[in-house]
C-alpha positions as CSV (number, residue, x, y, z in Angstrom):
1,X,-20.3,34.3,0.9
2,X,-24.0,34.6,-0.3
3,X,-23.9,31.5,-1.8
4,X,-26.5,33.4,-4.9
5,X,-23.6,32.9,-7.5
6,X,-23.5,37.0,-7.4
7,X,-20.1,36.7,-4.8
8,X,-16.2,36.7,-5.2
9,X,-13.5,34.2,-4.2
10,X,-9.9,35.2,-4.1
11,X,-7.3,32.3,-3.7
12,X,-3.8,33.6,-2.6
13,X,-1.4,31.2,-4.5
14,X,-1.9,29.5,-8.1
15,X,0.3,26.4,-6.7
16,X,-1.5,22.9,-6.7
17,X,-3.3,23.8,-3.5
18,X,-4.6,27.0,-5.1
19,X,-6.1,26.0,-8.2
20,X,-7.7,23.1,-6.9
21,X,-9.2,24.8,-4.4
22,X,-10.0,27.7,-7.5
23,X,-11.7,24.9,-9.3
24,X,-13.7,24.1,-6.5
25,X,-15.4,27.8,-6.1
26,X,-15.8,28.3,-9.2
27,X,-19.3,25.9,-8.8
28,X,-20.2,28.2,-6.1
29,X,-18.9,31.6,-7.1
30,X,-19.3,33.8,-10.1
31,X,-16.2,34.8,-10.2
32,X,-12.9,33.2,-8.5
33,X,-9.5,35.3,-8.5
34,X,-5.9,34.1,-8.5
35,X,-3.3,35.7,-7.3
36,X,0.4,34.8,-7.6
37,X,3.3,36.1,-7.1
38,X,5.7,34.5,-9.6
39,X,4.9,35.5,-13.1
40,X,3.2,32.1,-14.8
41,X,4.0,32.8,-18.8
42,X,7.7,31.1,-18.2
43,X,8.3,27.3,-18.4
44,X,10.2,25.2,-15.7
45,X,10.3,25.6,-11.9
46,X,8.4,29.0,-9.9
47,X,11.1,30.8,-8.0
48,X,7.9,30.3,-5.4
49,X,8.7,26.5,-5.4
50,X,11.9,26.1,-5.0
51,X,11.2,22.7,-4.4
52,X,10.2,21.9,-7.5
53,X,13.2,21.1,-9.0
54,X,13.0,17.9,-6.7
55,X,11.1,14.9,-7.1
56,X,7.1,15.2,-6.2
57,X,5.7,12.2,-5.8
58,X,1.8,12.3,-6.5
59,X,-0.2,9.6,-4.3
60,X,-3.0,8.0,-5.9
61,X,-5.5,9.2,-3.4
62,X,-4.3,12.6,-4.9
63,X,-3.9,11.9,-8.6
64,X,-8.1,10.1,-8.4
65,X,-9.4,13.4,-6.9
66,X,-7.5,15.6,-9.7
67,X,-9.1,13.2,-11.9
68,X,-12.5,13.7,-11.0
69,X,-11.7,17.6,-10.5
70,X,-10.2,17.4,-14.3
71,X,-12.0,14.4,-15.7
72,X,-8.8,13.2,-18.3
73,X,-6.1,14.7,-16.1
74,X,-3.9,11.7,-16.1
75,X,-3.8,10.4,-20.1
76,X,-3.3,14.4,-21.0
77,X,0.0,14.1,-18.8
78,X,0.9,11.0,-20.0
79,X,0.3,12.5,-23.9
80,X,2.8,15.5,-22.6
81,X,5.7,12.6,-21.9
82,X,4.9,11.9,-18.2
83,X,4.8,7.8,-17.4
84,X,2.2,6.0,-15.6
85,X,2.7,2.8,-14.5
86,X,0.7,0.0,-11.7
87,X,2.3,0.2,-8.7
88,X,4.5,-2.2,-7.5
89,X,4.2,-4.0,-11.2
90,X,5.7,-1.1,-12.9
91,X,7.7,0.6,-10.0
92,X,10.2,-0.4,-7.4
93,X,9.7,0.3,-3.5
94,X,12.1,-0.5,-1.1
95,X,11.6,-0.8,2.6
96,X,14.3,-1.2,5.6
97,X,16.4,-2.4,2.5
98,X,14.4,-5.1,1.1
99,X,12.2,-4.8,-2.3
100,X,8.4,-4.3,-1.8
101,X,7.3,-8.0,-3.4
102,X,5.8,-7.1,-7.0
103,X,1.9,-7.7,-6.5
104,X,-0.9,-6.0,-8.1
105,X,-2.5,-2.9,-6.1
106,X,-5.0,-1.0,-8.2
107,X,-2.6,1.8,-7.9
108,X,-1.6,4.3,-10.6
109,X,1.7,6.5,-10.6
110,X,1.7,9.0,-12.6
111,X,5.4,10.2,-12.9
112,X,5.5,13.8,-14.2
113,X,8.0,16.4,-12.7
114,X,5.7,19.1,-10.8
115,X,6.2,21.6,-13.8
116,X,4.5,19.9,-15.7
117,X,1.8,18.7,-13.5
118,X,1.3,22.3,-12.4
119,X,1.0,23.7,-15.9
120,X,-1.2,21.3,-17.1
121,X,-3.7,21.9,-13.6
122,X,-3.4,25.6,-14.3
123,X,-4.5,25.4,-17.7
124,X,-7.4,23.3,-17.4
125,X,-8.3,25.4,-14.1
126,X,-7.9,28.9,-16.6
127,X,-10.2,27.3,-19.0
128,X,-13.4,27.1,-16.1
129,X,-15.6,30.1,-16.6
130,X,-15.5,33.1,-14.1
131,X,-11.8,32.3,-13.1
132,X,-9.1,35.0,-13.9
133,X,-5.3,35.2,-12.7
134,X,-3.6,38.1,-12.0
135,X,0.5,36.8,-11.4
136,X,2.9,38.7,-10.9
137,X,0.7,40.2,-8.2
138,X,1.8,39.8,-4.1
139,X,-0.5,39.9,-1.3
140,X,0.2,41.9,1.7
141,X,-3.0,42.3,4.1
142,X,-6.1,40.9,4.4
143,X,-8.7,43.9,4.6
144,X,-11.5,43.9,7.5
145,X,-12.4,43.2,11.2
146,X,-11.4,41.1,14.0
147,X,-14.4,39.5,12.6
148,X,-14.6,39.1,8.7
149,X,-12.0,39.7,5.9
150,X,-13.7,41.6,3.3
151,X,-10.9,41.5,0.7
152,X,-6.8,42.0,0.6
153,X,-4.2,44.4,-0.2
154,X,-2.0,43.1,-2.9
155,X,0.7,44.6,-4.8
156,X,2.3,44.6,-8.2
157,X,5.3,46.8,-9.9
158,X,5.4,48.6,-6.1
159,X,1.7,50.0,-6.9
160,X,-1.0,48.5,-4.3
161,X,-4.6,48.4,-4.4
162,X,-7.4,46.7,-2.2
163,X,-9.6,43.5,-3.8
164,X,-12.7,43.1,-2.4
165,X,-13.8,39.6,-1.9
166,X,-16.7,37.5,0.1
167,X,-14.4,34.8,0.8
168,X,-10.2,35.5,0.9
169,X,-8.0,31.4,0.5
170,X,-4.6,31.7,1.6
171,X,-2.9,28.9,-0.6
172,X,0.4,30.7,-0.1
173,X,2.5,27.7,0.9
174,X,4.2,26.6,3.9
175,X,5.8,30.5,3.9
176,X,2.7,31.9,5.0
177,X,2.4,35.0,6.4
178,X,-1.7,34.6,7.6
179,X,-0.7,34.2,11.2
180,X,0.7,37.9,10.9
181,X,-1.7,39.8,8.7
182,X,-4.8,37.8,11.5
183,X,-3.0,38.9,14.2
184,X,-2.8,42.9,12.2
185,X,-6.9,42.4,12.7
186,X,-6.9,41.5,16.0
187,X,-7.1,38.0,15.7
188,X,-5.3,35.4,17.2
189,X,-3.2,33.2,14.9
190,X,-3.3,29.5,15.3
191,X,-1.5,27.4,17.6
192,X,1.1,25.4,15.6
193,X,2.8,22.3,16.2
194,X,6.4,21.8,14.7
195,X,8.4,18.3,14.3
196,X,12.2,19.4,13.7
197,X,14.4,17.0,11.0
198,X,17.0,18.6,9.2
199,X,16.3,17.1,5.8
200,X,17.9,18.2,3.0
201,X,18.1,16.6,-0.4
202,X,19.8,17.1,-3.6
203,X,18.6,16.2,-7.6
204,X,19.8,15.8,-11.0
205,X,18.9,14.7,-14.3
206,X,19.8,12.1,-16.1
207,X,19.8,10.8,-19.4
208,X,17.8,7.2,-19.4
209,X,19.0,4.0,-21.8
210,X,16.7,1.6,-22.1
211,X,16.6,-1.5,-20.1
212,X,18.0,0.9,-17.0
213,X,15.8,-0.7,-13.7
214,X,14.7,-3.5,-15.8
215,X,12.4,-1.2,-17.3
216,X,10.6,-0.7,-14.4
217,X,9.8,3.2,-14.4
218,X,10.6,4.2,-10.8
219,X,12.5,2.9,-7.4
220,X,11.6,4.4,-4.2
221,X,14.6,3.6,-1.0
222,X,13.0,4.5,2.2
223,X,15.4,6.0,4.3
224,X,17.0,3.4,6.3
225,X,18.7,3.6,10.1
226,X,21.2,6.0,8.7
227,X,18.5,8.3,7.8
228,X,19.4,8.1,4.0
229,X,17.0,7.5,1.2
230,X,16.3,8.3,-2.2
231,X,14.0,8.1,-5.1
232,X,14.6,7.8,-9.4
233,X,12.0,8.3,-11.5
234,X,11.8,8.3,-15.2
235,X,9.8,11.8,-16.4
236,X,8.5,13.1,-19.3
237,X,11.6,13.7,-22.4
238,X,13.1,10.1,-21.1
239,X,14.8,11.3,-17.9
240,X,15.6,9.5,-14.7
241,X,14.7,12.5,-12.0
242,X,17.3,11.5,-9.0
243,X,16.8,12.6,-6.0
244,X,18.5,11.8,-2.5
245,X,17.6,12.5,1.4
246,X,19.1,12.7,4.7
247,X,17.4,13.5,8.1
248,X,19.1,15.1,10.6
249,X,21.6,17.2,9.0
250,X,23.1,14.8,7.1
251,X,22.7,15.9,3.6
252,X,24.0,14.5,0.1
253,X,26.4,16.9,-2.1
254,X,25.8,17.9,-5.7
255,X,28.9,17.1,-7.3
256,X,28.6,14.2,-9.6
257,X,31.2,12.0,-7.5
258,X,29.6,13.3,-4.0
259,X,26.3,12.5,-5.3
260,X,27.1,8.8,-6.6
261,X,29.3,8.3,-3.1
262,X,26.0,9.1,-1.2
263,X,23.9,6.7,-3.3
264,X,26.4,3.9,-2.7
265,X,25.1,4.2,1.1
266,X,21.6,3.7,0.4
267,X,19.7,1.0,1.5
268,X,19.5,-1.2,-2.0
269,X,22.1,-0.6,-5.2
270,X,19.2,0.6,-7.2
271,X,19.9,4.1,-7.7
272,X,23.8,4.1,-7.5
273,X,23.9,1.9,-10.5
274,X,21.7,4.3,-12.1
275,X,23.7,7.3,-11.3
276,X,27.0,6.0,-12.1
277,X,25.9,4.5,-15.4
278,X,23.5,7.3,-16.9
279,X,24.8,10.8,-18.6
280,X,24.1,13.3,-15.9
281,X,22.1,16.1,-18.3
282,X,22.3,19.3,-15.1
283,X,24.7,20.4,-12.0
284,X,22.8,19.4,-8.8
285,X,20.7,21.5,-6.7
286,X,20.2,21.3,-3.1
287,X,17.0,22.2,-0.9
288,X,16.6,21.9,3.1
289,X,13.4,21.0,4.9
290,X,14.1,22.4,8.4
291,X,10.8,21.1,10.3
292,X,7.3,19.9,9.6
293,X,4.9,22.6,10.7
294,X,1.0,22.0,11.6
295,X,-0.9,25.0,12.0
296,X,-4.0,24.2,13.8
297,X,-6.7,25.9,12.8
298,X,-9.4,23.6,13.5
299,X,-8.7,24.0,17.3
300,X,-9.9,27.8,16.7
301,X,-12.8,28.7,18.7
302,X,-14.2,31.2,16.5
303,X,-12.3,31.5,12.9
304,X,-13.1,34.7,11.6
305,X,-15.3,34.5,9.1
306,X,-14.5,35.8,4.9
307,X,-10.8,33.7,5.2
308,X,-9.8,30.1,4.9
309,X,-6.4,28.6,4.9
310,X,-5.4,25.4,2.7
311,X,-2.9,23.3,2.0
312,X,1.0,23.9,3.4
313,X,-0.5,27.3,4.9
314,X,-2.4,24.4,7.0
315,X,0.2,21.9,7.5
316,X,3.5,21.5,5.9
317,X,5.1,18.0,5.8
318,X,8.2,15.9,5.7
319,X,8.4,15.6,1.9
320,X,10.0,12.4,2.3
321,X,6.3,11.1,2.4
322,X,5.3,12.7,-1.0
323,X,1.9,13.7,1.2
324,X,1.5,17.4,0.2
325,X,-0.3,17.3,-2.9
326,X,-2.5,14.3,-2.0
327,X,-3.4,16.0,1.3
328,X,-4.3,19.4,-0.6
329,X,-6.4,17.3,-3.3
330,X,-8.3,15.9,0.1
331,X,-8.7,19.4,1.7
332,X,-10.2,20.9,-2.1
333,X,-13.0,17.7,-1.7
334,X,-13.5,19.0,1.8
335,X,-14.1,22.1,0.6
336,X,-16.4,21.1,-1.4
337,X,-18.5,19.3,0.3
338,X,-18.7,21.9,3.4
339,X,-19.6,24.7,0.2
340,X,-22.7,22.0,-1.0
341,X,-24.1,22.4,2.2
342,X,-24.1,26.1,2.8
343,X,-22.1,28.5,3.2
344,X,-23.2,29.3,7.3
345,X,-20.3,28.6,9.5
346,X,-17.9,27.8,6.5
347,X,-14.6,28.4,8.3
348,X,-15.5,25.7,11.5
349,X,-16.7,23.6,9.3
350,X,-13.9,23.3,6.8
351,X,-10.9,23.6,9.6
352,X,-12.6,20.7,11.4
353,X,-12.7,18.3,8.0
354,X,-9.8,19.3,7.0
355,X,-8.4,18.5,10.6
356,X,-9.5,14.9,9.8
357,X,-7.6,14.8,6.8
358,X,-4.8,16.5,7.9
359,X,-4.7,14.1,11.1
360,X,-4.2,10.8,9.5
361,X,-1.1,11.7,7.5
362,X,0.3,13.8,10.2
363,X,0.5,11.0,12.4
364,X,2.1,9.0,9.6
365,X,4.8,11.2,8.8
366,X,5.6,12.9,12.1
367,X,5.2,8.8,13.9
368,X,7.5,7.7,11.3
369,X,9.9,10.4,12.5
370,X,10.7,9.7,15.4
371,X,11.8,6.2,14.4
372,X,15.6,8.3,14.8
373,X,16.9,9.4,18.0
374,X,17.4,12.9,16.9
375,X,14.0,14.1,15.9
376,X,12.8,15.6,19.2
377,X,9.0,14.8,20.1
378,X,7.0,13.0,22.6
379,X,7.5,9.1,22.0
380,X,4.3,7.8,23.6
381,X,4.0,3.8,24.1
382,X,1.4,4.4,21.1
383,X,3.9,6.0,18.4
384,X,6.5,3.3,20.0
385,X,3.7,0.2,19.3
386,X,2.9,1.6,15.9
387,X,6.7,2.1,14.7
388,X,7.5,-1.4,15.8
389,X,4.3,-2.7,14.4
390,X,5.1,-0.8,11.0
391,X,8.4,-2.0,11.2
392,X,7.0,-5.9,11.2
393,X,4.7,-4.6,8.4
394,X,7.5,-3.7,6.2
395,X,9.4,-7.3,6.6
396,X,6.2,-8.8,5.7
397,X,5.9,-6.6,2.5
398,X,8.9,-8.2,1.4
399,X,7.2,-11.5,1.2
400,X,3.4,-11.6,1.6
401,X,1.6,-9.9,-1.2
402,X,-1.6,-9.1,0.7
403,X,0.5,-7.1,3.0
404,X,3.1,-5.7,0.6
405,X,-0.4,-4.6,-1.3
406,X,-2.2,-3.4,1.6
407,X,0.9,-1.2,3.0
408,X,1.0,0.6,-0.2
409,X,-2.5,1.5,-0.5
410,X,-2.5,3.1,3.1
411,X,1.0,5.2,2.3
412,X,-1.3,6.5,-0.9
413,X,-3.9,7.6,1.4
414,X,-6.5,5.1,-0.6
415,X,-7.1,3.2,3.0
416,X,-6.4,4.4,6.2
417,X,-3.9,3.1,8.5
418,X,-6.1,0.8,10.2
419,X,-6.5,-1.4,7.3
420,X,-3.1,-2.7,8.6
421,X,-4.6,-4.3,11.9
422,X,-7.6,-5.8,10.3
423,X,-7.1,-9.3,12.4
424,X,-6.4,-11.5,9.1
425,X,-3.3,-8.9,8.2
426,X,-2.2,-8.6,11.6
427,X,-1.9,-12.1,12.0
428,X,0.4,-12.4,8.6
429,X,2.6,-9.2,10.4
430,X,2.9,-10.3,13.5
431,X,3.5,-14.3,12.8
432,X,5.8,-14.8,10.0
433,X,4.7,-18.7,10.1
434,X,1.2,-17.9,9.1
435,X,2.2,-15.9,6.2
436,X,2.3,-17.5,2.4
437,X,2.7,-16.0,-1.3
438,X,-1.0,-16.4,-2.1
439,X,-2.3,-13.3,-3.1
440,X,-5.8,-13.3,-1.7
């Protein structure tokens, strides 16, 4: 990339990652192309996201940077049908089987299935100047040397032609086939690191009443010993969006009765007596998570320059922790501020902040992990100290509102993890007898 304004930007993918990372180039670009496979005039859930017929959660950490990426994002979501609410004051969290205690965090949730959130993204993102989508459009190659891509074959109705680019972003998804299409140049593809779990989970709609959860517009159950957890969340059109995990092979059926049988088993009655009282409104539909993949591209010696990765294509993780979307949001700010200081060395200097981003949550997720027996990985006495010392952190949280207020701004990726062993926390944690309710 020049960096003039005279050069081209393709982004592979018009998911979240994509077209935050579109918006991004476009104030350093003329022109910015998208390409996606899926066509994009249709409403409800990309055959490219299968996922998204299951519950997204959006961290705040994610939803401020789309906010300051699309200054109004959140009220024109919540004008579409989609709730907000303060979390922990408007929302139930549950963890190891006791209720979060209700305490002010600065936190927002915005509740909106990830249809809508993606639609409303891609239109303001279509709006920006100098951006242009072609859908319906596949990429097959990237175009070059062992070292630059100048561009990628992509394909539509069987027909392929070359697009020429400065700068080629695989936003593709976890699916990615980058590693291949380097390796077709001559280059190396990245090392990756891969955490097995088995998840699968299984959703469904259903009609809300009012006065259902008190009101309150969400409930979060953290998988428990068993490895079973779940989430409800009222969305836009006054639905409850149900959906229900299990690690290790252990997955939930669809049918309405299998489906209400697994709830019962859950860690707090929350979402059973939702499920058993509410109108279901669809059949269920199952997804599997196989493993968490990291693909590390920050430990590259020399990335070849004219291509970046972003998002899944980077690092793909448990969705139990609702990380994926916040993380991308992180790696789009990263991009942007490697981009405001030149464009010389772009791909080392992007992998190696996105590496810091991607680092923190990876260790959350993947520590968190192997809390069970079956997920196979290296238990060092640091993942072992941490899970026992998150564990004391989550009996706290039941009680002690600093904690319970602390713990959830860390899990949005607003502080980072060590905000948890500041001493004056620590000493609440570790020694129930110096805890109290005050919230200071």
């Amino acid at each position: 990339m020049s960096g003039s304004g005279s050069s081209h930007a393709i982004v592979l993918g018009a998911g979240i990652a994509g077209m935050l990372t579109a918006r991004v180039l476009s104030d350093h670009v003329e022109r910015v192309t998208l390409v996606e496979r899926d066509p994009l005039d249709q409403d409800g859930p990309r055959r490219g996201v299968p996922q998204a017929r299951h519950l997204h959660g959006l961290l705040d950490r994610g939803r401020t940077i789309m906010e300051e990426l699309y200054p109004g994002l959140t009220a024109q979501a919540a004008a579409l049908g989609a709730p907000t609410a303060e979390a922990l004051l408007g929302t139930r969290w549950y963890l190891g089987g006791l209720r979060v205690r209700p305490t002010p965090t600065g936190l927002t949730s915005l509740m909106a299935t990830r249809p809508l959130l993606e639609s409303v993204i891609r239109e303001r993102t279509l709006t920006i100047p100098g951006i242009a989508l072609r859908d319906r459009t596949a990429a097959r190659a990237l175009v070059g040397t062992a070292r630059a891509v100048t561009g990628v074959v992509v394909s539509r109705d069987d027909e392929e032609r070359t697009l020429r680019a400065d700068l080629v972003v695989d936003a593709t998804g976890r699916a990615s086939r980058a590693p291949d299409w380097l390796r077709a140049l001559g280059v190396a593809p990245p090392a990756e690191d891969r955490v097995d779990v088995d998840l699968g989970y299984a959703s469904r709609f259903y009609r809300r009443s009012p006065g259902q959860l008190d009101d309150h517009s969400s409930v979060i159950i953290s998988t428990g010993p068993n490895g079973r957890g779940g989430g409800a969340i009222r969305v836009e059109h006054d639905r409850w969006h149900v959906t229900l995990a299990g690690m290790l092979g252990d997955h939930p059926p669809i049918d309405r009765a299998g489906f209400a049988e697994f709830a019962s088993t859950l860690a707090a009655p929350d979402i059973h007596e939702i499920v058993t009282a509410a109108e279901p409104l669809d059949d269920g539909v199952p997804h599997r998570f196989r493993h968490s993949v990291r693909r590390r591209y920050e430990r590259t010696a020399a990335p070849i320059t004219g291509f970046l990765a972003v998002g899944d294509a980077v690092c793909s993780f448990n969705p139990l922790y609702a990380q994926g979307m916040s993380v991308a949001a992180q790696q789009a700010l990263a991009l942007r501020d490697c981009l405001a200081a030149g464009t010389s060395d772009l791909p080392s200097r992007f992998y190696a902040e996105a590496g810091r981003v991607v680092d923190v949550a990876w260790q959350m997720s993947t520590g968190s992990d192997l809390r069970y027996p079956g997920v196979v990985g290296d238990r060092t006495a640091r993942i072992r100290l941490t899970n026992a010392y998150v564990g004391a952190a989550h009996r706290a949280a039941h009680t002690d509102a600093r904690v319970a207020r602390t713990f959830l701004r860390v899990a949005n990726l607003v502080e980072p993890p060590a905000a948890l062993l500041r001493p004056a926390l620590a000493g609440r944690i570790l020694l129930p007898g110096r805890r109290n309710n005050d919230d200071r």
